[in-house]
C-alpha positions as a printed NumPy array, in Angstrom:
array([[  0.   ,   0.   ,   0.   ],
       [  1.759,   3.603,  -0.401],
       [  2.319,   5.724,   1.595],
       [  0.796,   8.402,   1.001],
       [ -2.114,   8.524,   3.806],
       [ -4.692,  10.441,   0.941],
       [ -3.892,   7.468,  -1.702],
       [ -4.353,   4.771,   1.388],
       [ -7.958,   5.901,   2.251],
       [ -8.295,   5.421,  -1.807],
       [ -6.893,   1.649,  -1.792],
       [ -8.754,   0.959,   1.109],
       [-11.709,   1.608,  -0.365],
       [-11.055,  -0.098,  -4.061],
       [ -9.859,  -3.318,  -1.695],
       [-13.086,  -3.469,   0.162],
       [-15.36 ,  -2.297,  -2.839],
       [-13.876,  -5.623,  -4.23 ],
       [-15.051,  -7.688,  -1.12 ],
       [-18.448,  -6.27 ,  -1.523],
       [-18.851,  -6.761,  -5.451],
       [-19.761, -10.324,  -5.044],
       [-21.159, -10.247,  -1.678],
       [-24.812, -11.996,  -1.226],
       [-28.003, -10.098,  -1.045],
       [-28.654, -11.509,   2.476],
       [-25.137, -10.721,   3.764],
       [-25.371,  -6.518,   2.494],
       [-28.795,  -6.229,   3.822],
       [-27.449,  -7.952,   7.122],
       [-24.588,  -5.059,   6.843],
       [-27.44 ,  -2.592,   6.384],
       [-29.613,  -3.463,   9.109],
       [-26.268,  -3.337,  11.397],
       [-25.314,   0.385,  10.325],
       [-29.864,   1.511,  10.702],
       [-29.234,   0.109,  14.492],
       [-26.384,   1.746,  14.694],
       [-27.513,   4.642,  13.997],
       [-30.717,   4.797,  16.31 ],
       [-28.053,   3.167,  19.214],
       [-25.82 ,   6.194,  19.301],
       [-28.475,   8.643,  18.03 ],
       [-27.379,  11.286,  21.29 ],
       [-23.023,  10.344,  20.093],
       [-24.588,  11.523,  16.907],
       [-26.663,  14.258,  17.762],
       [-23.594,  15.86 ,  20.014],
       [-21.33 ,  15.659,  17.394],
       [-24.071,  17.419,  14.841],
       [-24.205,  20.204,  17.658],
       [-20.773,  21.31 ,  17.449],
       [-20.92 ,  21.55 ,  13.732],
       [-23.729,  23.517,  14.287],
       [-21.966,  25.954,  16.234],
       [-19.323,  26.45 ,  14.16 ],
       [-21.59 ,  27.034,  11.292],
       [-23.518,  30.198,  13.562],
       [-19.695,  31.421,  13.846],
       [-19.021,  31.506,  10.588],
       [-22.162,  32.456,   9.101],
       [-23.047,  29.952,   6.858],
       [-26.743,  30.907,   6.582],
       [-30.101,  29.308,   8.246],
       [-30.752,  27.272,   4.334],
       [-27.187,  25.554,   4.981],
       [-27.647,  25.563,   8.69 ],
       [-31.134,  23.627,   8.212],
       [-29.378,  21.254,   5.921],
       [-26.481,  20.19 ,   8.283],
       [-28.951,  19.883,  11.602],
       [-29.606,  16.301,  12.418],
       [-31.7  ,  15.748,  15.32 ],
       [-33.068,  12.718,  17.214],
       [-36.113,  12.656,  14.34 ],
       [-33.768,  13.137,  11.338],
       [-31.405,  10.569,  12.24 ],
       [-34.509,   8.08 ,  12.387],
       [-35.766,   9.106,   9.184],
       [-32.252,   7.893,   8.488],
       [-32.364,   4.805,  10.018],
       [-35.709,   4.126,   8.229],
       [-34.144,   4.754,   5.035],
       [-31.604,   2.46 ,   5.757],
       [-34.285,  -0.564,   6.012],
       [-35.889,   0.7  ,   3.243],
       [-32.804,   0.062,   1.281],
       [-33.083,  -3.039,   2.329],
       [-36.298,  -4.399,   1.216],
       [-35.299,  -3.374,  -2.816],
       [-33.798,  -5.525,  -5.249],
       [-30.375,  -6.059,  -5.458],
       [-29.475,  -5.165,  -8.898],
       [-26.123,  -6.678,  -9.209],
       [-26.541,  -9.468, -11.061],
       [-29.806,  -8.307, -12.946],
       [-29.716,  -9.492, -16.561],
       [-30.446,  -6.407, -18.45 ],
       [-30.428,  -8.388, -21.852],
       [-29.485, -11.462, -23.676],
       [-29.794, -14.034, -26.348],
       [-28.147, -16.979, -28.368],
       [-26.804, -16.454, -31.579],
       [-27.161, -18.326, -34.458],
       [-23.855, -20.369, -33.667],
       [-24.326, -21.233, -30.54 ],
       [-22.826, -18.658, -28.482],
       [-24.711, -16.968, -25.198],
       [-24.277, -13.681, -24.556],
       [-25.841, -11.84 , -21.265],
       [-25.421,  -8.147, -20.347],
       [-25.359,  -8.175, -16.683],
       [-25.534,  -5.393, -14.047],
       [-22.299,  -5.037, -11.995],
       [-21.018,  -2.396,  -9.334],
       [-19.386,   0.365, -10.297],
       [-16.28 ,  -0.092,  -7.949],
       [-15.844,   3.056,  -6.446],
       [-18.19 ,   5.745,  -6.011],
       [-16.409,   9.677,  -4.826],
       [-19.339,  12.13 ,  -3.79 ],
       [-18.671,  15.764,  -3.42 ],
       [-21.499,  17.191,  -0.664],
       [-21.432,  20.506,   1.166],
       [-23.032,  20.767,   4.714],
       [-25.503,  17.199,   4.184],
       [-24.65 ,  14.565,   6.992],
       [-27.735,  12.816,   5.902],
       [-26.087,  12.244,   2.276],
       [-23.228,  10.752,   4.038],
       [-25.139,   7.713,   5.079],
       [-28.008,   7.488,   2.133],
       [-24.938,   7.315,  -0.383],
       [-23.225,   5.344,   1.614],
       [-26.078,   2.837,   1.862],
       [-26.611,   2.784,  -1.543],
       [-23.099,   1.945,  -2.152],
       [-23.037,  -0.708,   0.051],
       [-26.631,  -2.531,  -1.544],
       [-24.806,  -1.862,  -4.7  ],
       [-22.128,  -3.502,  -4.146],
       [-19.746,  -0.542,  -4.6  ],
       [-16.822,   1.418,  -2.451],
       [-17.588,   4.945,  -1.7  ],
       [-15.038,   8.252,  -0.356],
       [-16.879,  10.591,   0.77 ],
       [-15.847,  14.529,   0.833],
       [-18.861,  15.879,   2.661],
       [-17.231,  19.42 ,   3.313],
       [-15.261,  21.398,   6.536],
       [-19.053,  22.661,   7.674],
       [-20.404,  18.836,   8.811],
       [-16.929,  17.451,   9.168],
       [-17.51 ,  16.322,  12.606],
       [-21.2  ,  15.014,  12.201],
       [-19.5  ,  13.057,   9.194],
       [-16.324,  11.79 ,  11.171],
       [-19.152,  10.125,  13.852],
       [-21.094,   8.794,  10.884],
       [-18.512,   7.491,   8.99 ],
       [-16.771,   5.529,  11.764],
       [-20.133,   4.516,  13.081],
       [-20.806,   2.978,   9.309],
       [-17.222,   1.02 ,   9.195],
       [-17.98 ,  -0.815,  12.499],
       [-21.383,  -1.96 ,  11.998],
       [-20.152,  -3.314,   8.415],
       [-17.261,  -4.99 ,   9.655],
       [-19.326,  -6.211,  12.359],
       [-21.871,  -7.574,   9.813],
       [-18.951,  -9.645,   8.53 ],
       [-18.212,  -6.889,   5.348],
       [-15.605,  -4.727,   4.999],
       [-15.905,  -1.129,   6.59 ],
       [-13.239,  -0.122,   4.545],
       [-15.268,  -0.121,   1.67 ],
       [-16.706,   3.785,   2.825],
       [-14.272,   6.298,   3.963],
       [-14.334,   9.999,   4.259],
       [-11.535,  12.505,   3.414],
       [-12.684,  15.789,   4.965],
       [ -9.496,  15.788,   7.023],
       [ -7.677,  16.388,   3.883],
       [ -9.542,  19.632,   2.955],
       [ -9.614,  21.715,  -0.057],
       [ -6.919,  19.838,  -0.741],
       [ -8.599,  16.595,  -0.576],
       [-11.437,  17.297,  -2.939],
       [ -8.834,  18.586,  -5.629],
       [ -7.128,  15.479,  -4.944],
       [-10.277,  13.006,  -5.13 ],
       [-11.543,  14.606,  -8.456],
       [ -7.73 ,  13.81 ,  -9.717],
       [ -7.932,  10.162,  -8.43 ],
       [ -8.567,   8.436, -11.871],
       [ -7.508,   5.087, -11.535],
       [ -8.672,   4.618,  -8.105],
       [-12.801,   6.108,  -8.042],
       [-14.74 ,   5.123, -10.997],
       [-17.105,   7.645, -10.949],
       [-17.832,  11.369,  -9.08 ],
       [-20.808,  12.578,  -8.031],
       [-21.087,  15.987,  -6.963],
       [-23.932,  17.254,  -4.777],
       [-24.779,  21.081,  -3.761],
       [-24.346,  24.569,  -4.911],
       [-24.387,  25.803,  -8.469],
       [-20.503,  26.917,  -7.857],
       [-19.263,  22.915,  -6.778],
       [-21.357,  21.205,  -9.131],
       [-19.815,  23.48 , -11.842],
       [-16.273,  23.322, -10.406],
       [-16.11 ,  19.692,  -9.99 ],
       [-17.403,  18.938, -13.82 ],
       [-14.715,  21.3  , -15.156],
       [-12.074,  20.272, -13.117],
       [-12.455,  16.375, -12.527],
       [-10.771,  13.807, -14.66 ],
       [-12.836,  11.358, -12.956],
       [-16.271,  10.59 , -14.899],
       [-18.704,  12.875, -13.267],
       [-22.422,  12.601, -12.882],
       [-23.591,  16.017, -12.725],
       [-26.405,  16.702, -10.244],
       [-27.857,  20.046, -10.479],
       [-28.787,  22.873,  -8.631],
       [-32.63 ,  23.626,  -8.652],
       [-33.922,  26.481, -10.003],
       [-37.409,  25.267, -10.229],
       [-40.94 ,  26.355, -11.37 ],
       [-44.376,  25.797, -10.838],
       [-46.821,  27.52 , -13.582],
       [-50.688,  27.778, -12.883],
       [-52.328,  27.624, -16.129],
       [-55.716,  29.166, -16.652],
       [-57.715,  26.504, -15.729],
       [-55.946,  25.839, -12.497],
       [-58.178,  25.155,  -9.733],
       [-57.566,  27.966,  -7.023],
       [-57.195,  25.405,  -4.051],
       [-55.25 ,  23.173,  -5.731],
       [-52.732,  25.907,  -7.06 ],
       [-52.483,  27.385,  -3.368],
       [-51.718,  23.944,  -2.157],
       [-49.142,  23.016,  -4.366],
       [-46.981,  26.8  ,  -4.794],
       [-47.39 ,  26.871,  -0.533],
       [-45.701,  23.067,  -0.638],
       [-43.438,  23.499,  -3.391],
       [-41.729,  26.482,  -1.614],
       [-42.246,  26.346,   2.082],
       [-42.347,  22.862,   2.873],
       [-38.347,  22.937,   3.138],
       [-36.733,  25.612,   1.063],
       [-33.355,  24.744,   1.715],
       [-33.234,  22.009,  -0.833],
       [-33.151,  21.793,  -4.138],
       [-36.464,  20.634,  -5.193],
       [-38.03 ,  23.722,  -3.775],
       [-39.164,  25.927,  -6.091],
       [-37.923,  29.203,  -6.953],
       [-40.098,  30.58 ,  -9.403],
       [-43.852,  30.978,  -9.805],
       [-45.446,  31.494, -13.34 ],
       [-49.105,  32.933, -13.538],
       [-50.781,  32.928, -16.662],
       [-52.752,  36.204, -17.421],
       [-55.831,  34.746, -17.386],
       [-55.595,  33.504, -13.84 ],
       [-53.732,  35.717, -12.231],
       [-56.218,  38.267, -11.092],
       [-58.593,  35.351,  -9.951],
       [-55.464,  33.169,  -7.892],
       [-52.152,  35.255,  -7.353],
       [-54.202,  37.337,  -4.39 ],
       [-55.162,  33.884,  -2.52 ],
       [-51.732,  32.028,  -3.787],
       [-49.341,  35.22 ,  -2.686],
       [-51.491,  35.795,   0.711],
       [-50.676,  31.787,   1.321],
       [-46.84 ,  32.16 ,   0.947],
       [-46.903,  35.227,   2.873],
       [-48.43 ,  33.961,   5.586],
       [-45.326,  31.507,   5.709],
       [-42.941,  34.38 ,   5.349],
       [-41.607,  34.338,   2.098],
       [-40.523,  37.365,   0.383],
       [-41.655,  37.909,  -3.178],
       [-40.17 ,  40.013,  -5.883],
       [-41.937,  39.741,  -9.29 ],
       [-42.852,  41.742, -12.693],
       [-44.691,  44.575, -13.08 ],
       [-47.653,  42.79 , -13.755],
       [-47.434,  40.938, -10.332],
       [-46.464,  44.092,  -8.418],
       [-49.744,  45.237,  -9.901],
       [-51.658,  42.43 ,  -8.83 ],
       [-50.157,  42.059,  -4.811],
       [-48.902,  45.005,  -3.309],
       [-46.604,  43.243,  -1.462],
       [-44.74 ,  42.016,  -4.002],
       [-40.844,  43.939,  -4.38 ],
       [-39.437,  44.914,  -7.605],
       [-37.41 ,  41.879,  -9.503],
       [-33.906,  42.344,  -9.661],
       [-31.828,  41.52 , -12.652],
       [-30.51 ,  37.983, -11.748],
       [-34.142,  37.265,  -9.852],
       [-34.736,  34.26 , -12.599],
       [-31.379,  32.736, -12.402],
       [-30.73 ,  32.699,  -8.305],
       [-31.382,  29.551,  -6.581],
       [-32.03 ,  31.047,  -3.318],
       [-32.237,  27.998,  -0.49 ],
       [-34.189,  30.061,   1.182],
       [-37.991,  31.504,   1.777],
       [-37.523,  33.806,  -1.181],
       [-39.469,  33.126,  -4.692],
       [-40.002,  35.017,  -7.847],
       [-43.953,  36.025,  -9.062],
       [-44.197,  36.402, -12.912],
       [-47.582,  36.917, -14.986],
       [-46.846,  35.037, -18.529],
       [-49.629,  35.255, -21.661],
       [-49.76 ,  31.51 , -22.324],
       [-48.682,  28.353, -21.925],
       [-45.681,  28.971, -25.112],
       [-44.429,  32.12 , -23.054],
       [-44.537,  29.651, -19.293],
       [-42.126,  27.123, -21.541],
       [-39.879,  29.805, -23.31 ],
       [-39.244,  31.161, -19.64 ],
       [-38.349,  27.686, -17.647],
       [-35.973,  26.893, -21.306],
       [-33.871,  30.207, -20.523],
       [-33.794,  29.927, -16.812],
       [-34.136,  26.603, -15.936],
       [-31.605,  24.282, -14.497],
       [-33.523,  21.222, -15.914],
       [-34.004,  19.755, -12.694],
       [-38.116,  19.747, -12.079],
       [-41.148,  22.329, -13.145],
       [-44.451,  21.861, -12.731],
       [-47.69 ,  22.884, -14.046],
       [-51.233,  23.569, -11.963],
       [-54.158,  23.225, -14.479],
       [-57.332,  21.199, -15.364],
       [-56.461,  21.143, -19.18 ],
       [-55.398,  18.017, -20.259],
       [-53.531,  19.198, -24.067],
       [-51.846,  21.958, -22.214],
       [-50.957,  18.888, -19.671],
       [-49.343,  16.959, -22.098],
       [-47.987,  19.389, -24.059],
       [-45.953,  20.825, -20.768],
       [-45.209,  16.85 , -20.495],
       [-43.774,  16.688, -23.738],
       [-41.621,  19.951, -24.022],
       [-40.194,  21.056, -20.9  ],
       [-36.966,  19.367, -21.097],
       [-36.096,  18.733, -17.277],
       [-35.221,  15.633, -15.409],
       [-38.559,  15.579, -13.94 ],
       [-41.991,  17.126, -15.012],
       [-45.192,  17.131, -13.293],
       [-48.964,  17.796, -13.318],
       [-50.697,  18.786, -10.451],
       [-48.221,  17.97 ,  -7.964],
       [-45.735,  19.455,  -5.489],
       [-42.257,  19.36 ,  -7.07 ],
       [-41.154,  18.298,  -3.591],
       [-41.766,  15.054,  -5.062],
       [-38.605,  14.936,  -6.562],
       [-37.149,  12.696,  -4.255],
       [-35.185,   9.216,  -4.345],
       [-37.185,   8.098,  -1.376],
       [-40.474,   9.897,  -2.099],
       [-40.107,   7.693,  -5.303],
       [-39.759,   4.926,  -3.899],
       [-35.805,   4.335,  -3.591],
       [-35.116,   4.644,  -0.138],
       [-32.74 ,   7.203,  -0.435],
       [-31.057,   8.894,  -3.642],
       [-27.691,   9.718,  -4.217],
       [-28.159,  12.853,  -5.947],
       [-30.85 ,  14.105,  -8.62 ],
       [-29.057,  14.064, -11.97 ],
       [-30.117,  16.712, -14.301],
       [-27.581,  15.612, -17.344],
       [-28.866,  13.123, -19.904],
       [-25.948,  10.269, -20.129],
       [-26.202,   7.404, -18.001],
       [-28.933,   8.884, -15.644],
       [-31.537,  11.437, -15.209],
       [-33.491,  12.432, -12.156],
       [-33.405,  10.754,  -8.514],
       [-30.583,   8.15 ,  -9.286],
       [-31.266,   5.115,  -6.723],
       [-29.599,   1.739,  -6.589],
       [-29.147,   0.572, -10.325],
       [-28.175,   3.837, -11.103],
       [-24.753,   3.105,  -9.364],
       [-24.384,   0.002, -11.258],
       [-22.378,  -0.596, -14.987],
       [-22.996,  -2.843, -17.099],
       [-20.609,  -6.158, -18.553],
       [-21.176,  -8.685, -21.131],
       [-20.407, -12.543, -20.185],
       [-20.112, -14.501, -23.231],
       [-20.524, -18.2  , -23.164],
       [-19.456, -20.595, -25.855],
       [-18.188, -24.465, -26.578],
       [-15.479, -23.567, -28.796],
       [-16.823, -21.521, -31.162],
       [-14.499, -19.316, -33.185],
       [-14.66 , -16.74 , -35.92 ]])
């Protein structure tokens, strides 16, 4: 093994990940039940640890989005746990034959699901993405290193260790997850370098790291995105419905990045629903800045600024724009959108579809909260990031999603 104590964490990993690639369905879940008791056993260890990082992040004035992201409390940590057994219960899918058949000579050839090896994730301030990713990895079959960021670095340092003794306990190897937020700045340059020893990267926060680590990595990268999302309420909208949804989409936790950030009103509606729909978000302290049109409508609505559209704000903050149709709704989410999720309000079934069919984002909806978009809302147990590029995966990526593919070929001495 060298020497060099960043490169050890690396082999570590890739020498467990190789343990786990063939590992049993019975004997991971047994590994994954160990780490969900784990975690409710030491939830106050945890909870301690979470505090200080807390602390430091009031001292250094990270913001009550990021601060709301990083807090794990006694509830939190069994919604973790949870997730954990919920891993669990899903197919494995290493092993899954994806597609095969015998050719006219004889030959058998099956493409089969297989682990990627290992997985790098790139996270800022999310203990909770330390443990769904490394859950994931682990029913996968895969390694992961984990760079969760200074902010949660002691939250993560609990987890982490906490993860590697309930695995090895379960008979696995721990060393298959490791963290390398002792090594800093540093580190991340480092682990975005580290072709050869992490198959793949997976970045997961702000607009600025996402972007950094796709232009700087030589490590494949599947880019997550930031959410600059939208909800439009067509004409027909139904006025409870549309309050419903907007109040949901934005307040229900708008630190993350399925919130959304931007409300579209068509004309024809607005005079009828902004009043109720703005009064609703209001009451739950958001601050709205919109168009003229808007500003018209609800006097409490403040003047847009130039970058309103484009600004992801984590926060209770959302942009109010009146559009004339359903073509003007789409032309806005194509220039400002970070294809991530939009959603439309309306009781028209061809404007519906046609929303469907041409808003080109991971995920699109109809008459539903785009707090939806969410590996375990979907039914994954946990995600390891929302993937807004168009190779490999798009949207919540859950267990196969962190699996390859490879061909086995089986003859009786065939040749060509």
């Amino acid at each position: 093994m060298t020497q060099d104590p960043f490169l050890s964490r690396l082999e570590l990993a890739r020498s467990g990940a190789r343990t786990l690639a063939n590992a049993p369905t019975v004997r991971k879940n047994a590994a994954l039940e160990s780490v969900a008791l784990a975690i409710e056993s030491h939830s106050p260890e945890l909870v301690e640890a979470n505090a200080r990082d807390l602390e430091n992040g009031r001292v250094n004035g990270i913001g009550d989005g990021l601060l709301d992201r990083l807090r794990l409390d006694a509830d939190r940590l069994r919604g973790l746990a949870q997730a954990v057994r919920e891993i669990i219960v899903l197919p494995d899918p290493v092993g899954e034959i994806v597609r095969g058949s015998t050719l006219a000579n004889g030959i058998r050839i099956n493409q089969v699901r297989v682990p990627f090896g290992v997985v790098g994730a790139i996270y800022e301030a999310r203990p909770n993405v330390t443990v769904d990713i490394a859950a994931l990895a682990l029913k996968s079959g895969n390694g992961a290193v984990l760079r969760g960021g200074s902010a949660a670095e002691q939250s993560n340092r609990a987890l982490v260790a906490l993860i590697q003794r309930a695995v090895s306990e379960a008979g696995l190897s721990g060393d298959a997850i490791q963290t390398i937020d002792d090594f800093g700045r540093d580190g991340a340059g480092r682990l975005m370098r580290a072709r050869g020893y992490v198959d793949v990267l997976i970045p997961r926060g702000s607009a600025g790291l996402i972007s950094t680590v796709v232009q700087e990595s030589t490590v494949p990268v599947i880019e997550t995105g930031s959410g600059i999302v939208h909800v439009f309420v067509d004409a027909t909208a139904d006025e409870t419905m549309a309050v419903d949804i907007v109040r949901n989409s934005k307040t229900h936790r708008p630190s993350v990045c399925n919130a959304a950030e931007t409300l579209l009103v068509h004309r024809d509606a607005a005079a009828r629903m902004l009043p109720a729909i703005s009064r609703a978000l209001l009451e739950r302290d958001v601050v709205l800045q919109g168009d003229d049109r808007s500003r018209t409508l609800v006097r409490e609505i403040g003047e847009a600024g130039d970058d309103l559209w484009a600004t992801e704000h984590h926060a209770l903050e959302m942009g109010v724009r009146i559009v004339d149709s359903l073509d003007d709704a789409i032309a806005h989410i194509d220039r400002y959108s970070t294809r991530h999720t939009e959603s439309i309000v309306t009781q028209d079934y061809a404007n519906a579809e046609r929303f469907l069919a041409e808003v080109d984002s991971a995920v699109v909806m109809v008459n539903a909260s785009t707090r939806f978009t969410d590996g375990g809302e979907f039914g994954f147990g946990a995600e390891v990031g929302i993937s807004t590029q168009k190779l490999h995966a798009r949207g919540p990526m859950g267990l196969p999603e962190l699996t390859s593919t490879k061909w086995l070929v089986r003859g009786s001495g065939q040749v060509r």
